[in-house]
C-alpha positions in Angstrom: 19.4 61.8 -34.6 16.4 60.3 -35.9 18.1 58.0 -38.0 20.7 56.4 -35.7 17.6 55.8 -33.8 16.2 53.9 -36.1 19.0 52.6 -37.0 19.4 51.5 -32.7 15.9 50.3 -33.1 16.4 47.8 -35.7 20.0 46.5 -34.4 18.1 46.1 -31.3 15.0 44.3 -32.9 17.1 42.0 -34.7 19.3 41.0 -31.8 15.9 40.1 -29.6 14.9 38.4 -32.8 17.8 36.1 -33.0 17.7 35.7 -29.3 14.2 34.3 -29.4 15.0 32.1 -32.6 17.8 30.5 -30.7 15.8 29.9 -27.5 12.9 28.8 -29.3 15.5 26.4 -31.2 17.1 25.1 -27.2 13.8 24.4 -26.2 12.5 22.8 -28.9 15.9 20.8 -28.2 15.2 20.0 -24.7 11.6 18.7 -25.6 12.7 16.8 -28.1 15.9 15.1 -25.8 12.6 14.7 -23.1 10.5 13.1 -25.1 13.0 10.5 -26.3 13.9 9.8 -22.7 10.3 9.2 -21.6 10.0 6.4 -25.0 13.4 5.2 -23.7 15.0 6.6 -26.9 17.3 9.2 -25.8 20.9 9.1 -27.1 23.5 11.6 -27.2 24.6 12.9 -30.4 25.7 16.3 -30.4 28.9 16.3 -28.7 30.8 19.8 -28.7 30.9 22.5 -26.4 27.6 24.2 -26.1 25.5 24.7 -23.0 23.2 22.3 -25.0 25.3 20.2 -25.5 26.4 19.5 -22.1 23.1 19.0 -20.8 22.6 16.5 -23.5 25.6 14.5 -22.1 25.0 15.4 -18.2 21.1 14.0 -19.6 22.5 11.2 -21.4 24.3 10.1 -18.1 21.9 10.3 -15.4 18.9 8.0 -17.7 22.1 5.6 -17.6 22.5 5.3 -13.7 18.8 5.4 -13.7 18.7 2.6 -15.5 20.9 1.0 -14.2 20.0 1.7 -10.5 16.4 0.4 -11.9 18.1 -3.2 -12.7 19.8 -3.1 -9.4 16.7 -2.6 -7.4 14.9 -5.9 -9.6 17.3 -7.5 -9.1 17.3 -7.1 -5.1 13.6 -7.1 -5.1 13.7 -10.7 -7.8 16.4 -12.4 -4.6 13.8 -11.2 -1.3 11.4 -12.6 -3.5 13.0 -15.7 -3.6 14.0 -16.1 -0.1 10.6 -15.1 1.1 9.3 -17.8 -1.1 12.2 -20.6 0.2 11.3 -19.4 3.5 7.6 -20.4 3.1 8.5 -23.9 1.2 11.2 -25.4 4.0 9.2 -24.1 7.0 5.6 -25.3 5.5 5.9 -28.7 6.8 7.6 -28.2 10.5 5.3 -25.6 11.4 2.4 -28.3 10.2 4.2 -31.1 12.3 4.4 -28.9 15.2 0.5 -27.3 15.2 -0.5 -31.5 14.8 2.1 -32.5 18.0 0.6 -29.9 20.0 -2.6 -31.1 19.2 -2.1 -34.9 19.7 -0.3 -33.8 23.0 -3.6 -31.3 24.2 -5.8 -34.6 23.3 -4.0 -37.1 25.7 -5.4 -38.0 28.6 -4.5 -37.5 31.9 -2.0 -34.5 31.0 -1.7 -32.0 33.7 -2.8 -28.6 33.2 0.0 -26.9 33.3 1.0 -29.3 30.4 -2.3 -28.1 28.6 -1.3 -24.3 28.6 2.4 -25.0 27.3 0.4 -26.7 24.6 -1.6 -23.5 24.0 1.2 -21.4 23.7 2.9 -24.0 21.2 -0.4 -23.9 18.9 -0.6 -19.5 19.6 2.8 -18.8 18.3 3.0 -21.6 15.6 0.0 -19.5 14.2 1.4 -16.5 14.7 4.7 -17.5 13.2 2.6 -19.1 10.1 0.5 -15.9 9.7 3.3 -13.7 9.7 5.3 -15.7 6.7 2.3 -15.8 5.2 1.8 -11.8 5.1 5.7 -11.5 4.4 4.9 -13.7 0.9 1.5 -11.7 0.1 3.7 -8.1 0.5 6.5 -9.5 -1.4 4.1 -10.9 -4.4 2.4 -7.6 -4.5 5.5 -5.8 -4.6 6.6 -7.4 -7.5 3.4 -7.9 -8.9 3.1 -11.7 -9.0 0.0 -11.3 -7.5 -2.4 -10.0 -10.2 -5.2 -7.3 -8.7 -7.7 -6.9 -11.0 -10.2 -4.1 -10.5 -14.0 -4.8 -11.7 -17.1 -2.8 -10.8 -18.6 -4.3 -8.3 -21.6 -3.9 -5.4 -19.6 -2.2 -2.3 -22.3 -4.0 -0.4 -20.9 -7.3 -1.2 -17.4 -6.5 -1.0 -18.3 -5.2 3.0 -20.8 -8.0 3.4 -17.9 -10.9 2.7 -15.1 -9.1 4.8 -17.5 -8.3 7.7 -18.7 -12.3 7.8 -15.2 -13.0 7.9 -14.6 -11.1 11.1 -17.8 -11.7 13.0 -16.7 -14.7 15.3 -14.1 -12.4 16.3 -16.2 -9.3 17.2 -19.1 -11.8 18.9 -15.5 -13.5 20.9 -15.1 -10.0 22.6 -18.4 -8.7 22.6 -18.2 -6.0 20.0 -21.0 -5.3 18.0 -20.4 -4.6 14.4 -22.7 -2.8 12.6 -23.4 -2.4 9.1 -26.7 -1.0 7.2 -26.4 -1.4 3.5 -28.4 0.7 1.4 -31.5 -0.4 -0.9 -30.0 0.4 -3.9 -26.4 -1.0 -5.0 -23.4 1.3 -4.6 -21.0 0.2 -7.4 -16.7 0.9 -7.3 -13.8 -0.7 -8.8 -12.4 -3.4 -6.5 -11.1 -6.8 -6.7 -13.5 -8.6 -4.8 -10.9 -11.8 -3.4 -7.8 -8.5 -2.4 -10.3 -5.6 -1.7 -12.1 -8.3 0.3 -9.1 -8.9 2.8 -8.0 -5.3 3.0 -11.0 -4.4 4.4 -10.6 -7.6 6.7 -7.3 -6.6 7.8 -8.6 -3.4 8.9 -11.9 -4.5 10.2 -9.5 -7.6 12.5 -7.1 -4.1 13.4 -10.3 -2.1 15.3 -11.6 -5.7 16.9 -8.4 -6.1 18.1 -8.0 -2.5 19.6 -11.2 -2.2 20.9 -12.1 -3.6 24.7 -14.9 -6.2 25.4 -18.2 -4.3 24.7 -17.0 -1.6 22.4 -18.0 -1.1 18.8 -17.1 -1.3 15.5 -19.6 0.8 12.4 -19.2 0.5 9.0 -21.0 3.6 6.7 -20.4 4.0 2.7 -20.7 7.2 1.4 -20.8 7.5 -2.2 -18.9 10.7 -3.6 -18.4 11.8 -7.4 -15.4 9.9 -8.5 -15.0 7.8 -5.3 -16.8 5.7 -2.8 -16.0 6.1 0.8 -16.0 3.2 3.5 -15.6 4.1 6.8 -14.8 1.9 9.7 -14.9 3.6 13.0 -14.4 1.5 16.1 -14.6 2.9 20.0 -10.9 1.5 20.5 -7.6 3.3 21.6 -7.4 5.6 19.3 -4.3 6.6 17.3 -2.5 9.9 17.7 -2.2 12.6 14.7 1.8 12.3 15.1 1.5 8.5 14.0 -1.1 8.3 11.3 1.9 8.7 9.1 3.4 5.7 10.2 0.1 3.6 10.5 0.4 1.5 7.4 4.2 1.4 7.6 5.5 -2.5 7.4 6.0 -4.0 11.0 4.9 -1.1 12.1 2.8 -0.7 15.8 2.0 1.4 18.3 4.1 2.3 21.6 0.6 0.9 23.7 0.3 -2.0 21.6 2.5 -4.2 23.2 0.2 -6.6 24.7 -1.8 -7.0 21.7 -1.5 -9.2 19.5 -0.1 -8.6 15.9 2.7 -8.1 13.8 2.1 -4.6 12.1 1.6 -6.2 8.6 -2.1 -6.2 8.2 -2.7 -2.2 7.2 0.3 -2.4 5.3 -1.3 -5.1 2.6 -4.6 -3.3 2.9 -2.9 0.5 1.6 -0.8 -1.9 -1.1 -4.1 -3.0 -1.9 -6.4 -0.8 -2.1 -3.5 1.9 -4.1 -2.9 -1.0 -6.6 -7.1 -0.9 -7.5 -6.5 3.2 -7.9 -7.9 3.7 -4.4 -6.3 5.3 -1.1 -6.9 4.8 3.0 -7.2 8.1 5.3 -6.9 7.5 9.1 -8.0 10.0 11.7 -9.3 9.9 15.5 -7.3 10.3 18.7 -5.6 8.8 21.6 -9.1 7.8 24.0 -11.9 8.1 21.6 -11.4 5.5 18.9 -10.0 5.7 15.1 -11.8 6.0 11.7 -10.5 4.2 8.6 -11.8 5.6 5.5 -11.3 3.6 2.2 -11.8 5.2 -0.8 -12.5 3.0 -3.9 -12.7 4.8 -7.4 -16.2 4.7 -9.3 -14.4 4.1 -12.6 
């Protein structure tokens, strides 16, 4: 009894010996298929019928409509490119000619007023229409990375202090005050100062814009251990939780935003900008009580 045991014993260790040989020997196949696919290696060569095998070829085929899904998607991204940058070259000059008309026609004497505010309108949406091809080229170049961002540490204080001048005749326009106290010492992050610059104009223009005549706008930097935090809270219309998913979405605006002007680009470029520098942007607030912006730049 004893020895048939054994005998069980062994005919069983064996068996869960061989068993963990030949899965040691699958995985060590299945890392080895991985790796080559993340170096772009991979090919199949073993082609029988083994459970192996046939992952190898299933593998084998799905990096091959990756890839070639990955050229497909260039490619479509390389032809909006180019229309995007056609666009901007053949409407350049008539969208020139008509801002200088309008003008020449606003200076002429003796034109009646209600001739003046046609003018006006002319010049708004010729600006608008200019600003918005303009925002279409920036997003496309981003996307495709023509435009080069290049991170550098950097003062915080500066980056705030350039965006926040840029945005001031604006604020004093409507009566906001924007407040800002930098702190004695610097605050270094990694930022591009020309991109990080205008993302943080984009959103600083986004609470002027949202916020009535007399409201405020406050800027705070908080520095944290791998990141630096800029908020920028405004006393505005506030956002609801159900849309801060959508807020940096491209053309994307809110349902009460109808009457204000934009065209839901602006937050988009700033989240493509600050994620390209290693950064992100949080939202939060509510519907009545104003909205807080929260950049984060990384410290290194």
């Amino acid at each position: 009894m004893t020895t048939v045991l054994g005998i069980a014993l062994a005919v069983f260790a064996a068996a869960l010996l061989t068993y963990h040989i030949k899965t040691r020997r699958i995985m060590d196949a299945l890392n080895r298929m991985l790796d080559e696919a993340i170096r772009g290696e991979f090919e199949a060569a073993n082609y029988n019928e083994t459970e192996l095998s046939k992952i190898e070829a299933k593998l084998s085929r799905f990096l091959s409509e990756s890839k070639l899904k990955k050229g497909q998607i260039e490619n479509e991204q390389e032809k909006i490119h180019s229309l995007i940058s056609d666009i901007s070259h053949q409407t350049k000059t008539p969208i020139a000619n008509v801002l200088l008309y309008a003008q020449l026609l606003d200076e002429q004497d003796g034109m009646p007023g209600g001739a003046k505010a046609l003018t006006a309108q002319i010049t708004a949406g010729t600006e608008k229409l200019n600003f918005l091809i303009q925002s279409l080229i920036k997003a496309s170049r981003l996307e495709s990375g023509i435009i080069k961002v290049s991170p550098r540490k950097g003062d915080v204080r500066e980056l705030i202090a350039a965006a926040r001048g840029e945005c001031m005749p604006k604020a004093y326009g409507k009566g906001i005050e924007m407040t800002f106290e930098p702190a004695a010492e610097p605050v270094f992050a990694m930022f591009d100062p020309k991109w990080c610059a205008e993302a943080l104009y984009n959103i600083l223009d986004n609470a002027i814009k949202y916020t009535d005549t007399g409201g405020q706008v406050d800027i705070t930097v908080q520095p944290y251990e791998m990141f630096v935090r800029i908020n920028i809270q405004d006393t505005g219309y506030g956002i609801c939780e159900e849309d801060w998913p959508r807020v940096f979405g491209r053309f994307w605006r809110a349902k009460n935003s109808a009457a204000i002007e934009g065209v839901g680009i602006g937050l988009y470029l700033a989240r493509e900008i600050v994620s390209v520098c290693g950064g992100y942007i949080k939202v939060s607030g509510a519907v009545g009580e104003g909205s807080v912006f929260s950049v984060f730049l990384p410290k290194g």
